[in-house]
Backbone as a printed PyTorch tensor [residue, N CA C, xyz], in Angstrom:
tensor([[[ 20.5150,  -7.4470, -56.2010],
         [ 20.3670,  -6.2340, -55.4290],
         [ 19.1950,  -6.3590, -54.4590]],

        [[ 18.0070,  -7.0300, -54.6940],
         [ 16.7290,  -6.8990, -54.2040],
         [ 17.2140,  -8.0140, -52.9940]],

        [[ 17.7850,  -9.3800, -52.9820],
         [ 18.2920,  -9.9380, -52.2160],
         [ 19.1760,  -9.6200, -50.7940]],

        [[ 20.1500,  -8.6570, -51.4320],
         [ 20.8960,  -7.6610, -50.3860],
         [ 20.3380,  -6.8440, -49.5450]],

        [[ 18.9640,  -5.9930, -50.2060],
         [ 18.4100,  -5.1930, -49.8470],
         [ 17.3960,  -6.3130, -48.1850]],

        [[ 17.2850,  -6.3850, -49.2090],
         [ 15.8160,  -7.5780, -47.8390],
         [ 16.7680,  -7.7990, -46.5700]],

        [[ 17.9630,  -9.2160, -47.0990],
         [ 18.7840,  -9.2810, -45.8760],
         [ 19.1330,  -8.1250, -44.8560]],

        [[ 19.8400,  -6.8310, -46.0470],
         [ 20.1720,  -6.2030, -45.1020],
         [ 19.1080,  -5.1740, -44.3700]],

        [[ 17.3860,  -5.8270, -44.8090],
         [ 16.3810,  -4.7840, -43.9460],
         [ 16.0200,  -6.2170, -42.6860]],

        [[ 16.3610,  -7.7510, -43.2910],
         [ 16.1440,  -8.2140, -41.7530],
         [ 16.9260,  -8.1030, -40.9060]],

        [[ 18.5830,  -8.1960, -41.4720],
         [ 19.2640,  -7.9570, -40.1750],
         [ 18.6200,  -6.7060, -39.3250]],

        [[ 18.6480,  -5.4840, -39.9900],
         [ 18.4340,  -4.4150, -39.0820],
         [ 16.8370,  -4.5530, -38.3940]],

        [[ 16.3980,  -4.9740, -38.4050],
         [ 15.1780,  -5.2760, -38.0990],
         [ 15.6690,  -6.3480, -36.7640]],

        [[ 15.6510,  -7.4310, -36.9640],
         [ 16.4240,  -8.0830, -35.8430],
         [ 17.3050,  -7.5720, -34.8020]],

        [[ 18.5670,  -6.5440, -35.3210],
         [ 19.0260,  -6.4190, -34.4390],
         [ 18.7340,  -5.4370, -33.1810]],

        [[ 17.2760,  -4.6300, -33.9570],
         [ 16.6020,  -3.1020, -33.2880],
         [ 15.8280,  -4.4350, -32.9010]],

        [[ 14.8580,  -5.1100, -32.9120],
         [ 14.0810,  -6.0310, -32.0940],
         [ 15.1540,  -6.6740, -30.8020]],

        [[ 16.4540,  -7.2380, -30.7420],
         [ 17.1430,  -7.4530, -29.8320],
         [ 17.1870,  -6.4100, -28.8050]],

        [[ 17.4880,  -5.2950, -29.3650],
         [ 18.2410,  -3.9160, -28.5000],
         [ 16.9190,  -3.9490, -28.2530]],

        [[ 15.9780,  -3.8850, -28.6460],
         [ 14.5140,  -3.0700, -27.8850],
         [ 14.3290,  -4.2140, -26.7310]],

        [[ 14.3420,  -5.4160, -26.8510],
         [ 14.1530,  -6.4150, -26.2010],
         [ 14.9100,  -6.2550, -25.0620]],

        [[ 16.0720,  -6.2490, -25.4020],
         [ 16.9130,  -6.1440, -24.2830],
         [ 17.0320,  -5.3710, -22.8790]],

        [[ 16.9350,  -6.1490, -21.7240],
         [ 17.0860,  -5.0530, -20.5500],
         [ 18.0680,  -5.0880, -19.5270]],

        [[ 18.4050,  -4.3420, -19.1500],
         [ 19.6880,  -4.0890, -18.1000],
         [ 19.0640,  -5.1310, -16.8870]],

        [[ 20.0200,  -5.7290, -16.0110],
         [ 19.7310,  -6.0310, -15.0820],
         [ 19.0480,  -5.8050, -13.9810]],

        [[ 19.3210,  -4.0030, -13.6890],
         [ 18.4890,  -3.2580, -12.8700],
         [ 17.3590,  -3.5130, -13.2470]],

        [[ 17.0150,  -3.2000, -14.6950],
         [ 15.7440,  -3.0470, -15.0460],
         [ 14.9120,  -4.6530, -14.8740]],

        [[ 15.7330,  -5.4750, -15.2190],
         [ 14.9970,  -6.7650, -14.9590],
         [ 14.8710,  -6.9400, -13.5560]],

        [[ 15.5550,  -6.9220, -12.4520],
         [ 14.9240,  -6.6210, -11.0010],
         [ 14.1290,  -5.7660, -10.8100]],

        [[ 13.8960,  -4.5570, -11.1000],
         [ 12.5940,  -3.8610, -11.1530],
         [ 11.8160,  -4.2830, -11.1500]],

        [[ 11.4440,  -4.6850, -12.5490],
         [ 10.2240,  -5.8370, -13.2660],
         [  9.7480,  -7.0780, -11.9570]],

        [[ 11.0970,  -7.7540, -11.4540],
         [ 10.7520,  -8.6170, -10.3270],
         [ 10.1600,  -8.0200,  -9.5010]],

        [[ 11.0160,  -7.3090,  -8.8490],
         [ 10.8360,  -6.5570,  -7.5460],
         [  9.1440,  -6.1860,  -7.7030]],

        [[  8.3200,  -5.7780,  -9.1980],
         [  7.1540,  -5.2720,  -9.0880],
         [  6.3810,  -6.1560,  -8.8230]],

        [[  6.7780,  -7.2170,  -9.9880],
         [  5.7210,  -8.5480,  -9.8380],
         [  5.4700,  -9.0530,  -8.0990]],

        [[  6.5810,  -8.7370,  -7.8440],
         [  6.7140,  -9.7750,  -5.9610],
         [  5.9430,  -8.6660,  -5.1970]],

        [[  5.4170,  -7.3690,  -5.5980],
         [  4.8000,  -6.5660,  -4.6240],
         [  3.2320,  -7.4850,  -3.8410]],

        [[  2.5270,  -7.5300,  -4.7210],
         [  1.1160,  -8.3250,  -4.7990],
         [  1.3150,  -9.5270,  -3.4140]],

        [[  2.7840, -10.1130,  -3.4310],
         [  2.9960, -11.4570,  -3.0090],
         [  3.4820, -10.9610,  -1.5320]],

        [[  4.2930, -10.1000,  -1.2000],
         [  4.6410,  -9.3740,  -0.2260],
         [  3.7840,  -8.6010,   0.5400]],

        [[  2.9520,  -8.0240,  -0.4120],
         [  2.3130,  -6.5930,   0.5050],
         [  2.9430,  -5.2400,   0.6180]],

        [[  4.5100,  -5.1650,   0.4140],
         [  5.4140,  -4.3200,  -0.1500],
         [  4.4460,  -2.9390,  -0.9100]],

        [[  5.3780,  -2.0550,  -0.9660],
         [  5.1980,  -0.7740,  -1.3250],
         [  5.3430,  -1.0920,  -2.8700]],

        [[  4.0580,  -0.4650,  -3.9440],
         [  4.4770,  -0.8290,  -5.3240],
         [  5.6440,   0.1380,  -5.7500]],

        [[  5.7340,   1.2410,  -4.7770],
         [  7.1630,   2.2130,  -5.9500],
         [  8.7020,   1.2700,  -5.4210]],

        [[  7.8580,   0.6090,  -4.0740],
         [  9.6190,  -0.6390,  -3.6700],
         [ 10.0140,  -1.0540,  -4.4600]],

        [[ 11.2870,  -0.5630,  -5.6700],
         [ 11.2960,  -1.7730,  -6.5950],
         [ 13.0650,  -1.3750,  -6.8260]],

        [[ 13.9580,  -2.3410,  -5.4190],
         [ 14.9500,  -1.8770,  -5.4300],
         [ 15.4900,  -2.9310,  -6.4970]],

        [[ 17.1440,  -2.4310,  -6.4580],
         [ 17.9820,  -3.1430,  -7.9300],
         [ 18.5450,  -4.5410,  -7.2200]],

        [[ 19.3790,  -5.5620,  -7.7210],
         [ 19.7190,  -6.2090,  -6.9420],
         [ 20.6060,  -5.8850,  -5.2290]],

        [[ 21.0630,  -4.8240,  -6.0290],
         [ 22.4690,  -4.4060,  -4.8620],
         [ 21.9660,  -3.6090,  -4.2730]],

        [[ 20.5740,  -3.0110,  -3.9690],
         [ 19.5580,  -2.4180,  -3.0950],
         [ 19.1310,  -3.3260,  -2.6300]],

        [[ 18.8360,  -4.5070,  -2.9920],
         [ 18.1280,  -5.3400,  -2.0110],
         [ 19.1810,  -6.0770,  -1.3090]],

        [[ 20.1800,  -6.3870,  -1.9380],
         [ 21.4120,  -7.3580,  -0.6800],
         [ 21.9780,  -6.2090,   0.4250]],

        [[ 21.8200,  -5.0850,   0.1570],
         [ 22.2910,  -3.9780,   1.6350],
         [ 21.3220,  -4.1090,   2.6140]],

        [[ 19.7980,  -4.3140,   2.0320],
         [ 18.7940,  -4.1610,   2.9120],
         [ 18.4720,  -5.1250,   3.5490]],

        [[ 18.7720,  -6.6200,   2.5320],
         [ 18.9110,  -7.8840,   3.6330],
         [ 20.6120,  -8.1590,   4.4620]],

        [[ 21.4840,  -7.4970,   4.0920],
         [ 22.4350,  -7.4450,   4.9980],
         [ 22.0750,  -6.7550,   6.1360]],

        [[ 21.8080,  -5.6010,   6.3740],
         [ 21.4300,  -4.7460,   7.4390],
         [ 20.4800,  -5.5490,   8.4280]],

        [[ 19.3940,  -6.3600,   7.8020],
         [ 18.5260,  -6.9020,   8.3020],
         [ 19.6410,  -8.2150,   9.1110]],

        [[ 20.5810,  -8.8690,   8.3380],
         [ 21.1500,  -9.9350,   8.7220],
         [ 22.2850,  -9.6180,   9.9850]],

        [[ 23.0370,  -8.1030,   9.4240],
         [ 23.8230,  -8.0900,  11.0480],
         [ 22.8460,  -7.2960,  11.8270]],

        [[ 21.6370,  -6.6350,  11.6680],
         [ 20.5640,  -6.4870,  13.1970],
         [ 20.4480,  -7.6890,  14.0490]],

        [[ 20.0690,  -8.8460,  12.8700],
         [ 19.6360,  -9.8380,  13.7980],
         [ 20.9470, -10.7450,  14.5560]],

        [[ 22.1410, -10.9800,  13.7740],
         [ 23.0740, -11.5660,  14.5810],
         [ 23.3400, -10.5490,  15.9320]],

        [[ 23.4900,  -9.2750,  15.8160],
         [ 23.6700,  -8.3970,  16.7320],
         [ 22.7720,  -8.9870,  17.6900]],

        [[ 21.6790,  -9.0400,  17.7070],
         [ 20.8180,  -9.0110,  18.3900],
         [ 20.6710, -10.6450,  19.2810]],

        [[ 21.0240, -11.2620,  18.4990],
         [ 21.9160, -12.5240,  19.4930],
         [ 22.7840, -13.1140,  19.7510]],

        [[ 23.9960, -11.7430,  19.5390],
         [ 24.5070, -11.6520,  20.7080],
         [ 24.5060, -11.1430,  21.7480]],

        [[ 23.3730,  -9.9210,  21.5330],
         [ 23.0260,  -9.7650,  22.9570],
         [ 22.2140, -10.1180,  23.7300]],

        [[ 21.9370, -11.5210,  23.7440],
         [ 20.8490, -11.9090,  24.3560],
         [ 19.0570, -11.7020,  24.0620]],

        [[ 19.2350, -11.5770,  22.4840],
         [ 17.7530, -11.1210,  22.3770],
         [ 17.3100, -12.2140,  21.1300]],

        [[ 17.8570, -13.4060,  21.8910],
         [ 17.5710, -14.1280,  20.5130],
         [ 16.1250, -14.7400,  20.0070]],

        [[ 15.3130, -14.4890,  21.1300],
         [ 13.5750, -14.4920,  20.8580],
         [ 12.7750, -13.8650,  19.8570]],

        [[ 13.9340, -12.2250,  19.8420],
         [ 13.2950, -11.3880,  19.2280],
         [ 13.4630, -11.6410,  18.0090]],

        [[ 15.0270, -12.4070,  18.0420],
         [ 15.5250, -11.9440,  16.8250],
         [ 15.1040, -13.8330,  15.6560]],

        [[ 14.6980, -14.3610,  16.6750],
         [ 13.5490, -15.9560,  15.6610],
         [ 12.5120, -15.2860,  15.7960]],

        [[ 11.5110, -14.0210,  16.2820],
         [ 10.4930, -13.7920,  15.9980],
         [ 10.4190, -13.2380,  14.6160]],

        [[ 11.2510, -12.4490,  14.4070],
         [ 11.7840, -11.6000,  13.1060],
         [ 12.1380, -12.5950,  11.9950]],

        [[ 13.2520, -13.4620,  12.2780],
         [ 13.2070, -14.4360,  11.6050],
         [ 11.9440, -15.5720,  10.6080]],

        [[ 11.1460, -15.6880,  11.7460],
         [ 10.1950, -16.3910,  11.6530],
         [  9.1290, -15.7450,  10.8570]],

        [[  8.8090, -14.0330,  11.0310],
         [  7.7630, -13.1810,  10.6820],
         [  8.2310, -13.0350,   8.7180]],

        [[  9.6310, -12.8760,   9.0720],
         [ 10.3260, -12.7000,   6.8940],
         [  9.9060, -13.6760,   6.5130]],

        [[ 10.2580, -14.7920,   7.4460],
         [  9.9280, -16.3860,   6.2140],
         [  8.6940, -16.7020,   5.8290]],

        [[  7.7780, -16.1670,   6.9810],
         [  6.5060, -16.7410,   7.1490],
         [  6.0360, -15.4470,   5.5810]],

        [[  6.1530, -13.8790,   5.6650],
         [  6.0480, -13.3940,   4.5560],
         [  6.8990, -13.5620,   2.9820]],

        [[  7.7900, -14.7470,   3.4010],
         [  8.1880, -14.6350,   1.9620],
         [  7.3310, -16.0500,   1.1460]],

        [[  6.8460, -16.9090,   2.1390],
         [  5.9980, -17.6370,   1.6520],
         [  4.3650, -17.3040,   1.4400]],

        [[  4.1710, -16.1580,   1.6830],
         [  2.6780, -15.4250,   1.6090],
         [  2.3530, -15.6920,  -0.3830]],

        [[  1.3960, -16.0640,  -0.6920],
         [  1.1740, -16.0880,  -2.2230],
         [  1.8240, -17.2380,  -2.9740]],

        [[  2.4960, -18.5190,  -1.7980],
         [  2.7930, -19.7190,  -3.0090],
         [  4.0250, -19.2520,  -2.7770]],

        [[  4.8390, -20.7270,  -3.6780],
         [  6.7100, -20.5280,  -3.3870],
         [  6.4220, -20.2140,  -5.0440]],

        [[  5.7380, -20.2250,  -5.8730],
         [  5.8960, -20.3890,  -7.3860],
         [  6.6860, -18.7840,  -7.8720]],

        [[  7.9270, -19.0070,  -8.8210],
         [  8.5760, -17.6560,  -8.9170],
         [  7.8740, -17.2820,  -9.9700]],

        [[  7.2960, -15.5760,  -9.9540],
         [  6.9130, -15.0930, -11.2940],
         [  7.6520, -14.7520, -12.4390]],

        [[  7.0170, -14.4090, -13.4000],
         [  7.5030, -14.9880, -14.3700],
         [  8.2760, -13.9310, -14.9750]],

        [[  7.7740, -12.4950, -14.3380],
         [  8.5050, -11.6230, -14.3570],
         [ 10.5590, -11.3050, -14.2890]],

        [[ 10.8910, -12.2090, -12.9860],
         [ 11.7040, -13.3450, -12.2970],
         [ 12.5250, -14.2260, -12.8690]],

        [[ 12.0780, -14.5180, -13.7080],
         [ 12.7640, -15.4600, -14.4420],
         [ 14.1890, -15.3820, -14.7380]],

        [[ 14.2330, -14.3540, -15.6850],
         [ 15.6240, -14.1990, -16.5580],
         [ 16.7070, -14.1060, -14.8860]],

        [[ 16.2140, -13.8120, -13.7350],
         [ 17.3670, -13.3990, -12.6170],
         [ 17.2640, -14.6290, -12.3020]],

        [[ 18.8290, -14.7040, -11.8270],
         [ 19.5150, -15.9640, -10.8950],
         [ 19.4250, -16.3640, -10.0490]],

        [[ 19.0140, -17.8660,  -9.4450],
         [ 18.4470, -18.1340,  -7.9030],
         [ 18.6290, -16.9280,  -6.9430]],

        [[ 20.1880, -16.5770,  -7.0100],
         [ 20.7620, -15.7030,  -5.4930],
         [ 19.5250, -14.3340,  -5.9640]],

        [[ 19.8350, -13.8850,  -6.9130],
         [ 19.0660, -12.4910,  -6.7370],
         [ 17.4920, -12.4360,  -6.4820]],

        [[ 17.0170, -13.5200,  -6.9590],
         [ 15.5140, -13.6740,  -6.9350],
         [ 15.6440, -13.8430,  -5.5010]],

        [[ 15.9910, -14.5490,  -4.6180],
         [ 16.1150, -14.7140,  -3.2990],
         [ 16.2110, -13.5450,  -2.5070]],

        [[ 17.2040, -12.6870,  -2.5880],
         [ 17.7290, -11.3290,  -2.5770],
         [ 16.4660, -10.7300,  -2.6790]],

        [[ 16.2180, -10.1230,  -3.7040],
         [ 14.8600,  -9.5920,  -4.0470],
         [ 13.5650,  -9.6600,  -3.1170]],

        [[ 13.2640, -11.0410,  -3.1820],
         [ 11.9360, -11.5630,  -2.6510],
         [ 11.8880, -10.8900,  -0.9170]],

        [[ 13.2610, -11.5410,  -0.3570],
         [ 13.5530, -11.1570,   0.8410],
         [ 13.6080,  -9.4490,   0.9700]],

        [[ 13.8900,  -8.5690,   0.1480],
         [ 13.6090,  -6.8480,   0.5390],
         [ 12.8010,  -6.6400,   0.1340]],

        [[ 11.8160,  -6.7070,  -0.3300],
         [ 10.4170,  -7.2430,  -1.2710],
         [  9.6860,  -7.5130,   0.6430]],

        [[ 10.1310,  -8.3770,   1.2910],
         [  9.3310,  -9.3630,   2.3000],
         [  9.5960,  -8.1970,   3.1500]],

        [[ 11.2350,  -7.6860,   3.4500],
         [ 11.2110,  -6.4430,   4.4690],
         [ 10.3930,  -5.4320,   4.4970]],

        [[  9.9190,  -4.9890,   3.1630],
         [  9.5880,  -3.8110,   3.3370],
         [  7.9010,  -3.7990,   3.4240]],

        [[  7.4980,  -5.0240,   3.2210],
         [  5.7140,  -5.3720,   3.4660],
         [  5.9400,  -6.1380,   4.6950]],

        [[  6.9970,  -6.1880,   5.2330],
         [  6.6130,  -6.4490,   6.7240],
         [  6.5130,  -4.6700,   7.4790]],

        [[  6.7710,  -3.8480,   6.4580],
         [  6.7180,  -2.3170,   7.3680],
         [  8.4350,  -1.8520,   8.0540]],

        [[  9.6400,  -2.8140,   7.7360],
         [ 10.5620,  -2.4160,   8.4200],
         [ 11.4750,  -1.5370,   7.7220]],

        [[ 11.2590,  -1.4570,   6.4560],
         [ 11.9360,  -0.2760,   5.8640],
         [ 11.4370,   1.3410,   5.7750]],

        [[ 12.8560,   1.9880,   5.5370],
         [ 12.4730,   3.9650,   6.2000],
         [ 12.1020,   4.3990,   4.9320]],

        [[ 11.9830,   5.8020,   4.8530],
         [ 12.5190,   6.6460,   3.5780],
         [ 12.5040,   6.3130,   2.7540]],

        [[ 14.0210,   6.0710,   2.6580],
         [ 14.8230,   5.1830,   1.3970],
         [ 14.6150,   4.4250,   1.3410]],

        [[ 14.1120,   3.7240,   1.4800],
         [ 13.8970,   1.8480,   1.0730],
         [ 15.0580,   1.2070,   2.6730]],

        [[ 15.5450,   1.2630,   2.8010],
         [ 16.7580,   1.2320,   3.9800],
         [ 15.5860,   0.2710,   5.3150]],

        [[ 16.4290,  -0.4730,   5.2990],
         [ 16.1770,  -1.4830,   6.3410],
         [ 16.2610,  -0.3340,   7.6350]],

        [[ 14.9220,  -0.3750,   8.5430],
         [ 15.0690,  -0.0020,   9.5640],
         [ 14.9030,  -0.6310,  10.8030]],

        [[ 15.8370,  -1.3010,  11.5010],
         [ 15.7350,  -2.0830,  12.7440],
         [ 14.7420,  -1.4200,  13.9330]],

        [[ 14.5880,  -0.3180,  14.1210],
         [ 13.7460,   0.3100,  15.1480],
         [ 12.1490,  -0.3540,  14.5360]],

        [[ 11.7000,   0.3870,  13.3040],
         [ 10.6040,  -0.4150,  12.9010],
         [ 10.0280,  -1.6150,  12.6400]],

        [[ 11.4220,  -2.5420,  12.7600],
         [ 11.0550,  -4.2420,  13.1940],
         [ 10.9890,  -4.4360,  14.2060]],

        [[ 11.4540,  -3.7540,  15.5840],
         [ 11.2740,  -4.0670,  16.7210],
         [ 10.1160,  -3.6240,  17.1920]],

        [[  9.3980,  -2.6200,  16.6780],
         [  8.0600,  -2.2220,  16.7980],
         [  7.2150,  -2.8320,  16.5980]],

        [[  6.9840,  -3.4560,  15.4210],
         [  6.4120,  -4.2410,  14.8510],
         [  6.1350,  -5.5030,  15.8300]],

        [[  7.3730,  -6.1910,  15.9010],
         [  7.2770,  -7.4770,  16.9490],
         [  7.0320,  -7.0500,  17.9830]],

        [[  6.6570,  -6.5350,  18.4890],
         [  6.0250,  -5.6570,  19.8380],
         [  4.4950,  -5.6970,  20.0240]],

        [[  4.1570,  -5.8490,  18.8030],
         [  2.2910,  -5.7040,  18.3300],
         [  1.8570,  -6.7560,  18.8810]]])
């Protein structure tokens, strides 16, 4: 009986240590998204989910194709040049926060993480093209 008893107080013990352990994906981009603030310059409440940050680097990605095709393709390698140059600000080393997410999302991340401590996101977190063109204007 005393045997049964134990097992069945480690299983439950283990399996409430798993569940407590355990975090949703959102929540583990959060966690990234916070750690990468320091490295960015980013807003600390910026701490979008993955699929918040791939809208905000999409938006960012058809501004800039837009933008050469219309002949503004200076502006649009200045912009280019200004994300990369901030996503390498603080070392390429990924934190450790970071980890458990998958090359693409950490990438994802880092990059709306880089938008929004470059100053080009509104409100919402939302990629704003007017405020990158401002910016490169300085």
């Amino acid at each position: 009986m005393r045997r049964a008893t134990t097992a069945l107080l480690a299983a439950c013990l283990l399996a409430g240590a798993a569940v407590g352990c355990s975090k949703s994906g959102d929540e583990k981009a959060k966690d990234c998204a916070a750690a990468l603030t320091e490295r960015t310059g980013g807003d600390s409440a910026d701490e979008p989910t993955v699929s918040e940050a791939k809208r905000r680097v999409d938006a960012l990605d058809k501004t800039l194709a837009g933008m050469v095709r219309s002949g503004y393709q200076s502006v649009a390698k200045d912009a280019a040049d200004a994300l990369e140059e901030k996503t390498q600000d603080g070392g390429k080393s990924r934190p450790e926060a970071c980890e458990p997410l998958a090359e693409d999302d950490y990438t994802v991340l880092l990059m709306a993480k880089a938008i929004d401590g470059l100053g080009w996101t509104g409100e919402g977190g939302e990629f704003d093209k007017l405020k990158m063109v401002e910016s490169l204007g300085d």
